[in-house]
Every structure is written in structure tokens, then in C-alpha cells.
N, C-alpha and C positions, 0 to 999 in steps of 0.2 A: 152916130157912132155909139155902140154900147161898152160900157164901161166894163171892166172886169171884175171878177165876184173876190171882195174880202177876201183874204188871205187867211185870216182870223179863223171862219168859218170854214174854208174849203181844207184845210189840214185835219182837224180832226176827225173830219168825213172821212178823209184816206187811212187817217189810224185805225179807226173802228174797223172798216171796210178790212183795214189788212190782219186786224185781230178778228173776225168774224172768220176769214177767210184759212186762217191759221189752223183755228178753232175743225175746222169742215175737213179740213186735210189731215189734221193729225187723229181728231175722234175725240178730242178731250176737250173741258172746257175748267177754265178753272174762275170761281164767284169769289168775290171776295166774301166773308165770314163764313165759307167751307172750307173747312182744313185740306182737305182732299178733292182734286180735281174731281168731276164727273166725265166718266170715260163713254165712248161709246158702246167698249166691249162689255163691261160691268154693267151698266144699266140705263138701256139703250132710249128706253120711256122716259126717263129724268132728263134724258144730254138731249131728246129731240125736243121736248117743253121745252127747256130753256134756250135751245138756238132758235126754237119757234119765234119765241117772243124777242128774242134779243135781234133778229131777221126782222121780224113786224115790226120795232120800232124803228131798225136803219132805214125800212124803206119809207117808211114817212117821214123821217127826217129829210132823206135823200129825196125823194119826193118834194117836200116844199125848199130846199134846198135851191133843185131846178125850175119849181115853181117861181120863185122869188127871184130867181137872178136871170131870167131867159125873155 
């Protein structure tokens, strides 16, 4: 029988997930130490690097995440 995955672990999966997810619907993303969100409308180069990257590292997280508990 397998054991269920940390509780610890599998919640702030879903927050990020649901703040990324946020992030892709509305068009803004907001860093902390920028005073001002980065919009999608304003400056579409800047908001796609940073979901780039901030996308690349959930799905390696998410990745060993299901790596590690499957």
C-alpha cells in the first residue's frame, strides 16, 4: 500500500500553481522588490522572461515532487 505525499510539501505546490495560474489570466505579475507589477499589456518581453522562468522552475519542482512520491 502506498503512503500518501506530505501535506507540508503538496500545499505550497497548489499555491504557487494557483499564483502562477493567476498570474497567466489576469497578464500581470507582481516581484517582490518591483514597485510596480509587470503587465502583460506594458511590456510583454519582461512579463514573458519572468513567467518563463518562474513556469521552469514549478515544473521541476512539480516534476520531482511526482518523482519522489509515485
Amino acid at each position: 500500500m502506498k503512503n500518501h505525499p506530505p501535506l507540508l510539501i503538496l500545499v505550497p505546490i497548489i499555491v504557487i500553481a494557483c499564483y502562477l495560474g493567476w498570474s497567466l489570466v489576469t497578464g500581470s505579475v507582481r516581484i517582490r522588490g518591483i514597485p510596480e507589477p509587470i503587465t502583460r499589456r506594458d511590456n510583454p518581453r519582461r512579463y514573458w522572461s519572468y513567467m518563463g522562468f518562474f513556469l521552469a522552475i514549478f515544473a521541476v519542482l512539480a516534476a520531482s515532487f511526482i518523482w519522489f512520491f509515485s
